[in-house]
N, C-alpha and C positions, 0 to 999 in steps of 0.2 A: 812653917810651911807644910801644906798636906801632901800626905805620898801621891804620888803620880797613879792613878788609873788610869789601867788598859783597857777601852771597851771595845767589845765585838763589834762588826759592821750591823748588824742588826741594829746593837745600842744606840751606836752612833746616826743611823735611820730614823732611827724615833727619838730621838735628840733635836735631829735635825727640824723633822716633822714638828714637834713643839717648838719650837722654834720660829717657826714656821707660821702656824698658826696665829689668827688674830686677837685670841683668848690670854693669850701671855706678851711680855717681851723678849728679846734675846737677855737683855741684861738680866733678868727675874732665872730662866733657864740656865743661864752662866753660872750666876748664887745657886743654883740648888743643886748641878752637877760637880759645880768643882771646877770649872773650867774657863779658860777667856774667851772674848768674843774673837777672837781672831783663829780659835782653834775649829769654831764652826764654822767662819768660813772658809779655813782651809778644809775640810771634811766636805764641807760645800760641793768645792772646787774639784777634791779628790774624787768622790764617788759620784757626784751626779752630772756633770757636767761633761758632753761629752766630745771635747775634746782631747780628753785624756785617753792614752790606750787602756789605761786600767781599770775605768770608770766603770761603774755599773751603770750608769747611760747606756752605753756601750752595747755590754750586755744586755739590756733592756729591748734597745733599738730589737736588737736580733731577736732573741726572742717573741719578741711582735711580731714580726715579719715572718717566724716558723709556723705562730700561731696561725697568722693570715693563711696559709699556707695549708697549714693541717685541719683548718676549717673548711677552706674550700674543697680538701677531698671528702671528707665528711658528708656534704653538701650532695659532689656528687657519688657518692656512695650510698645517698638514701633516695637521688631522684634515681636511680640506676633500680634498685629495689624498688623506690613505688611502681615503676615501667614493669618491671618483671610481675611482680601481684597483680597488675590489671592485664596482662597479656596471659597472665593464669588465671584468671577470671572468664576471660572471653574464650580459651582453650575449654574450660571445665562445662561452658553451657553450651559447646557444641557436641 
């Protein structure tokens, strides 16, 4: 029996991801991590799915939502500035 590995969430990410993909199967991914199939889809379930409190879904979701967020002051932080250069524009030729 092989010793049990611990992988990071990242690992387990890109585990998943191959997995995932249509270039491989899970069975092939299984064979070549060590692992059964039923571990990915608990890893599945754990981290992406987001009805878990702990899921990085979760955390996904939000973060989208700060980005939206911090986009649109952005946004207006540069039409606010373009306004101010054409009103110093038309100040400068008078």
């Amino acid at each position: 029996m092989a010793a049990r590995k611990n992988f990071s969430t990242e690992e387990k990410l890109a585990i998943l991801a191959e997995a995932e993909s249509s270039s491989t199967t899970k069975i092939a991914v299984c064979r070549k991590y060590g692992i059964a199939k039923s571990t990915i889809e608990y890893w599945k379930k754990q981290l992406l799915e987001p009805t878990n409190g702990n899921g990085l879904a979760t955390e996904l979701a939000n973060l989208r939502k700060e980005n939206v967020m911090l986009r649109s002051i952005i946004v207006d932080k540069d039409l606010e500035i373009a306004y101010l250069k054409e009103l110093l524009k038309k100040t400068n030729r008078l």
